[in-house]
MARGU-156995 format. One record per residue: residue number from 1; residue in three letters; x, y, z of N, C-alpha, C, CB in turn. Coordinates in steps of 0.05 Angstrom, whole numbers, plus 5000, padded with zeros to 4 digits. Glycine has a CB too. Example, Ala and Ser with C-alpha at 12.3 -4.5 7.8 and 13.67 -1.06 7.14 Angstrom:
BEGIN
+-----+--------+------+------+------+------+------+------+------+------+------+------+------+------+
! num ! residu !  n_x !  n_y !  n_z ! ca_x ! ca_y ! ca_z !  c_x !  c_y !  c_z ! cb_x ! cb_y ! cb_z !
+-----+--------+------+------+------+------+------+------+------+------+------+------+------+------+
!   1 !    ALA ! 5264 ! 4886 ! 5156 ! 5246 ! 4910 ! 5156 ! 5264 ! 4934 ! 5156 ! 5226 ! 4911 ! 5181 !
!   2 !    SER ! 5257 ! 4955 ! 5142 ! 5273 ! 4979 ! 5143 ! 5258 ! 5001 ! 5157 ! 5282 ! 4988 ! 5114 !
+-----+--------+------+------+------+------+------+------+------+------+------+------+------+------+
***
This chain:
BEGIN
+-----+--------+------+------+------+------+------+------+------+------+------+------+------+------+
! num ! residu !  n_x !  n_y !  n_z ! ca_x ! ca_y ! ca_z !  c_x !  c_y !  c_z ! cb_x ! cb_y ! cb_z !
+-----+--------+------+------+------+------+------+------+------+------+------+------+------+------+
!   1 !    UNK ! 5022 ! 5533 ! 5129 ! 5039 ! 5531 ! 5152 ! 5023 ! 5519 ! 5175 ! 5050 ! 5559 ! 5160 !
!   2 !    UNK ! 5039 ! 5515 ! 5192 ! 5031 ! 5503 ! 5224 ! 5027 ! 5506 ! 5237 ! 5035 ! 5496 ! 5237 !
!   3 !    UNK ! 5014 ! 5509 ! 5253 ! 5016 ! 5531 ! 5278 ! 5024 ! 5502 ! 5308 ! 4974 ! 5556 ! 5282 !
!   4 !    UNK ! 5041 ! 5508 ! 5315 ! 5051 ! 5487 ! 5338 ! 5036 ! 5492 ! 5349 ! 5076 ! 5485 ! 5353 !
!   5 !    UNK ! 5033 ! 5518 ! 5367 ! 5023 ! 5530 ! 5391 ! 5010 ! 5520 ! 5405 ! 5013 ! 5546 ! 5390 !
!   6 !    UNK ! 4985 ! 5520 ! 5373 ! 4953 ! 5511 ! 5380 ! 4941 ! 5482 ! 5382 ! 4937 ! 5523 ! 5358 !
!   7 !    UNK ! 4970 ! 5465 ! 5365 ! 4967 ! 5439 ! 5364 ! 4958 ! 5437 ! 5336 ! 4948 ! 5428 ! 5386 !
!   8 !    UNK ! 4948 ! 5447 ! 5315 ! 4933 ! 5453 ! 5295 ! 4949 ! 5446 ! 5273 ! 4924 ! 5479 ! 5294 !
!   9 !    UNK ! 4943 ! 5419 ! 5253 ! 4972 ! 5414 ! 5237 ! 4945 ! 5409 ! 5206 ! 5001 ! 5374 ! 5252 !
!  10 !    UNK ! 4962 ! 5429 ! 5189 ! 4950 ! 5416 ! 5162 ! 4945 ! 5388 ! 5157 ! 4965 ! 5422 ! 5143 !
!  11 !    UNK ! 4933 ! 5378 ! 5138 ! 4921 ! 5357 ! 5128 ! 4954 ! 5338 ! 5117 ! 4896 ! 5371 ! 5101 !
!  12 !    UNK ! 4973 ! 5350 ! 5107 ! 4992 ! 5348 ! 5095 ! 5004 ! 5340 ! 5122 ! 5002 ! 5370 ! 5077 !
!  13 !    UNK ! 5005 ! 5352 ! 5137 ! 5028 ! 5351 ! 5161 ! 5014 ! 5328 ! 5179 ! 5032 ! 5384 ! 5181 !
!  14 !    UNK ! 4991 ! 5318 ! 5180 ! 4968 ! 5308 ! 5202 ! 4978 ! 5273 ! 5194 ! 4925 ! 5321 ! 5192 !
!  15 !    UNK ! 4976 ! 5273 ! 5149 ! 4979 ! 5240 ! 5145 ! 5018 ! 5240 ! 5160 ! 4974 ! 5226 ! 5097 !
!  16 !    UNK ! 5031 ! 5253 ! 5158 ! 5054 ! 5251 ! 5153 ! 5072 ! 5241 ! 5176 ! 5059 ! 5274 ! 5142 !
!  17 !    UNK ! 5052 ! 5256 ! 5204 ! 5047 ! 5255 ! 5229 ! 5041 ! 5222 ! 5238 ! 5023 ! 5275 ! 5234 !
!  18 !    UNK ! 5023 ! 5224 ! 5226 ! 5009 ! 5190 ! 5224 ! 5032 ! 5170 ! 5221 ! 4987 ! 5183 ! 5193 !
!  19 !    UNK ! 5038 ! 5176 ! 5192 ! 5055 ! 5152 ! 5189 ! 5079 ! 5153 ! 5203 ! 5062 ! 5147 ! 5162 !
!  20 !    UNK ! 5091 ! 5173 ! 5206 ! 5115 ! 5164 ! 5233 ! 5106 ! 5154 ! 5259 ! 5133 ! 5189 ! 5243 !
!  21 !    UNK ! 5081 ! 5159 ! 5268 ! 5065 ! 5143 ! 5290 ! 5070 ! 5114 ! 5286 ! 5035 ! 5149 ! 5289 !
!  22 !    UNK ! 5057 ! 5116 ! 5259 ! 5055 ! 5085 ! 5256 ! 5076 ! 5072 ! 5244 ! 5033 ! 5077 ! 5240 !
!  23 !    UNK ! 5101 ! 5083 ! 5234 ! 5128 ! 5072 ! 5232 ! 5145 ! 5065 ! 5257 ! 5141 ! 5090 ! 5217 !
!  24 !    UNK ! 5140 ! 5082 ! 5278 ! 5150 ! 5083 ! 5300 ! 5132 ! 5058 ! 5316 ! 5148 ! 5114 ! 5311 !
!  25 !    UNK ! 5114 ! 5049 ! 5311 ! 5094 ! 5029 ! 5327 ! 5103 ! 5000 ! 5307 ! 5053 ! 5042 ! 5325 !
!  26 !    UNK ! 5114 ! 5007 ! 5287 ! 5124 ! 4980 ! 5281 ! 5148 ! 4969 ! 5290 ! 5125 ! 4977 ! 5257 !
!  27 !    UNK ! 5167 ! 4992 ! 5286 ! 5194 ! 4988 ! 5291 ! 5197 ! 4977 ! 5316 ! 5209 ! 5012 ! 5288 !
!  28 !    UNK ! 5180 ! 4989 ! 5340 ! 5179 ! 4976 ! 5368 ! 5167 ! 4952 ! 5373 ! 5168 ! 4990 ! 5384 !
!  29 !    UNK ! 5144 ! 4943 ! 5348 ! 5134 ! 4912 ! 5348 ! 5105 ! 4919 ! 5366 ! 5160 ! 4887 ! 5367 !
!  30 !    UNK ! 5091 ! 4941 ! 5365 ! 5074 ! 4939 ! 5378 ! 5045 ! 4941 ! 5362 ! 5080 ! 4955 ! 5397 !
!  31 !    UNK ! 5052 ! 4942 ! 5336 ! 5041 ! 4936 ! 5311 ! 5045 ! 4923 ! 5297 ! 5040 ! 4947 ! 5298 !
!  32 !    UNK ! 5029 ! 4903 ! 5296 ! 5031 ! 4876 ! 5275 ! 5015 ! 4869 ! 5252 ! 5028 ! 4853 ! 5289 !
!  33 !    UNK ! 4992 ! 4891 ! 5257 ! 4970 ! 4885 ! 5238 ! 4974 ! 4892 ! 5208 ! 4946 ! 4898 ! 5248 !
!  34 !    UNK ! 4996 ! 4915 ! 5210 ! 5006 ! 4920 ! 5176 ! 5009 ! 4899 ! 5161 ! 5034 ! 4934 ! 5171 !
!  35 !    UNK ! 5032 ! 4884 ! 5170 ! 5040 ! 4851 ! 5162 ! 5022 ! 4836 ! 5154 ! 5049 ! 4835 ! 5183 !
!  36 !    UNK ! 4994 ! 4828 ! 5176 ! 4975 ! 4811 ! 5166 ! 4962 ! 4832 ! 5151 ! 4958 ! 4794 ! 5187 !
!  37 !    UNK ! 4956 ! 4860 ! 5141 ! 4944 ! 4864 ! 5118 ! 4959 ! 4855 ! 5092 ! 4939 ! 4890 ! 5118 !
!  38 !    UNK ! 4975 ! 4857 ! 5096 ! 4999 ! 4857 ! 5070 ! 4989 ! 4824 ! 5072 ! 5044 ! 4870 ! 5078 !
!  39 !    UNK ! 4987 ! 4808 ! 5080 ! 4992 ! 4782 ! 5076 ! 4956 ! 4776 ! 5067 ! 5009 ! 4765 ! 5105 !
!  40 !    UNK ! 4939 ! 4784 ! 5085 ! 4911 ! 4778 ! 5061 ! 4912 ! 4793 ! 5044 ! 4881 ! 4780 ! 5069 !
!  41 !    UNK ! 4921 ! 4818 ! 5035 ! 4920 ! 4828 ! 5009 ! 4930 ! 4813 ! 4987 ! 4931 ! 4849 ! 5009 !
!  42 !    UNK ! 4953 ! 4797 ! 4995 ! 4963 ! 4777 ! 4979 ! 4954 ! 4751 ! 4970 ! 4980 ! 4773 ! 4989 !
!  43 !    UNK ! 4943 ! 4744 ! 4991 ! 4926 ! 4714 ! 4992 ! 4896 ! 4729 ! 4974 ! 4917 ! 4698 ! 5035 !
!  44 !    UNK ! 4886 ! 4754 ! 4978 ! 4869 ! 4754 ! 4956 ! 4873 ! 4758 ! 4927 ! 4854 ! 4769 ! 4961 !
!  45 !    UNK ! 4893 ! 4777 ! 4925 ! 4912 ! 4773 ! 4897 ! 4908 ! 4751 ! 4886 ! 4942 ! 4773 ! 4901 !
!  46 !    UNK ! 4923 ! 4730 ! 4906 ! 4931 ! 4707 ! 4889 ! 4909 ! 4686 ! 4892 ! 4959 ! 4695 ! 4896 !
!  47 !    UNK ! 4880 ! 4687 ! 4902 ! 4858 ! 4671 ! 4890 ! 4845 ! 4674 ! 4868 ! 4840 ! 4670 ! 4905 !
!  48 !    UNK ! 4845 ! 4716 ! 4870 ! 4833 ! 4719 ! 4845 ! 4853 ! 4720 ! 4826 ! 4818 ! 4741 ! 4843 !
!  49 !    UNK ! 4877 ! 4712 ! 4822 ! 4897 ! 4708 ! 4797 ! 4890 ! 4686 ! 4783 ! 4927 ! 4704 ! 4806 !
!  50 !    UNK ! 4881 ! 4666 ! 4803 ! 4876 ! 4636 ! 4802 ! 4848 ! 4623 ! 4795 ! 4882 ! 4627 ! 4829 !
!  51 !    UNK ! 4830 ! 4641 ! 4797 ! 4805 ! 4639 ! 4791 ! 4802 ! 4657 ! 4762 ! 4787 ! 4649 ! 4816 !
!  52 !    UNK ! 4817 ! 4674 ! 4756 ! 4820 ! 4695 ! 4730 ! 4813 ! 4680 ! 4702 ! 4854 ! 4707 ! 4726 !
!  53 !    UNK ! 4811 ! 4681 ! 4684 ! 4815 ! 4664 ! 4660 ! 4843 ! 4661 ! 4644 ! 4797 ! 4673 ! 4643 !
!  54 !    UNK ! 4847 ! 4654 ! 4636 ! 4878 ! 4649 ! 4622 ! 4883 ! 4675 ! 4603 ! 4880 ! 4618 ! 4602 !
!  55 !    UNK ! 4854 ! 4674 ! 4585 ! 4860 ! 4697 ! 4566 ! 4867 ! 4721 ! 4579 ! 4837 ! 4704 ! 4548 !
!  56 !    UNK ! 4851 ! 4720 ! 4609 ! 4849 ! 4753 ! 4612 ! 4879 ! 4759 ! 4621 ! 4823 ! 4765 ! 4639 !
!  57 !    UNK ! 4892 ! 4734 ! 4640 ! 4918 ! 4739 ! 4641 ! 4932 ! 4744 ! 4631 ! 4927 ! 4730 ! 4646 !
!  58 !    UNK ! 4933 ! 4736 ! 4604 ! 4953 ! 4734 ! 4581 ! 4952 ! 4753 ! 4567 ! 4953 ! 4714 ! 4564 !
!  59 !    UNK ! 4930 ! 4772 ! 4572 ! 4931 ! 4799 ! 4552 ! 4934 ! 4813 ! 4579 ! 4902 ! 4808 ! 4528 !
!  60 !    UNK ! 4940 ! 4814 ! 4601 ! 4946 ! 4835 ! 4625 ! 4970 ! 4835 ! 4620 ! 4939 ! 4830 ! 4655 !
!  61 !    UNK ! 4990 ! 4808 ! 4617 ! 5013 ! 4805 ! 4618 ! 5023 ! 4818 ! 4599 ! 5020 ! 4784 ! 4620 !
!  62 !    UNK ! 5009 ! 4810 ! 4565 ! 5026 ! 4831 ! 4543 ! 5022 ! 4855 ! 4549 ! 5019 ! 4830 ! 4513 !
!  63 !    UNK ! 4996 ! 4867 ! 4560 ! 4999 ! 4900 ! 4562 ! 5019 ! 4909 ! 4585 ! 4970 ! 4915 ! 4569 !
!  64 !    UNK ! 5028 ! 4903 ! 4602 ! 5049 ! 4904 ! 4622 ! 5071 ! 4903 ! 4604 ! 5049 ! 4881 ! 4645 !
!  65 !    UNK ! 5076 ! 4885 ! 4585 ! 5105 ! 4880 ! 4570 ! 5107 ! 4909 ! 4554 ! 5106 ! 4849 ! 4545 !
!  66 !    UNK ! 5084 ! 4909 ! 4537 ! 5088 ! 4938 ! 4523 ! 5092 ! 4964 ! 4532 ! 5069 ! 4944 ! 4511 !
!  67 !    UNK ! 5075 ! 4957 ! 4557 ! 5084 ! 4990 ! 4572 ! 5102 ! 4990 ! 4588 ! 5063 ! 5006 ! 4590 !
!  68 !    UNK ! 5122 ! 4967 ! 4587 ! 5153 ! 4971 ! 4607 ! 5167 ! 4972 ! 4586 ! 5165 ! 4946 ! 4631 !
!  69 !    UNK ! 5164 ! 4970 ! 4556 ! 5173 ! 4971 ! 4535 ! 5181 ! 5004 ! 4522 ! 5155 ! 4956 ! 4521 !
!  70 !    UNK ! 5158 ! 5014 ! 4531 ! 5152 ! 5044 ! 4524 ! 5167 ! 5056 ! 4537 ! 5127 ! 5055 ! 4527 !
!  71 !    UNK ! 5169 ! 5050 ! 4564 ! 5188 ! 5075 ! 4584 ! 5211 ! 5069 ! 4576 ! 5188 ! 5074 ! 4620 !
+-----+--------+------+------+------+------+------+------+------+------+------+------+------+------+
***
C-alpha cells in the first residue's frame, strides 16, 4: 500500500507515476525525445539488419515462422 500522506509511493506505484508523467508530457508536446528514440532505435535495427549475413537472417526468419506456427 501507499501511504499519500507522507508522499511515499511503492516501486510499483513510483514507474506507473512516471509514465503518466511522461504520457502526459507527450500528449502536450513538450516531449519529443521518445520519438527520436524510437526513430534511432530503428535506424540501428535496420543497419545492423543490413550488415547481418543472409544465412543468419534466413534462419531468424524460419525460427520466427515456427514459433508463430506453434501458438
Amino acid at each position: 500500500m501507499t501511504d499519500v500522506s507522507s508522499g511515499v509511493l511503492s516501486p510499483e506505484d513510483a514507474r506507473i507515476q512516471q509514465a503518466a508523467d511522461n504520457a502526459v508530457r507527450v500528449l502536450n508536446g513538450e516531449q519529443a525525445k521518445f520519438a527520436s528514440a524510437k526513430r534511432r532505435l530503428a535506424d540501428a535495427l535496420r543497419i545492423v539488419t543490413r550488415e547481418a549475413p543472409l544465412h543468419s537472417l534466413v534462419i531468424a526468419f524460419l525460427l520466427g515462422v515456427l514459433i508463430a506456427k506453434r501458438r
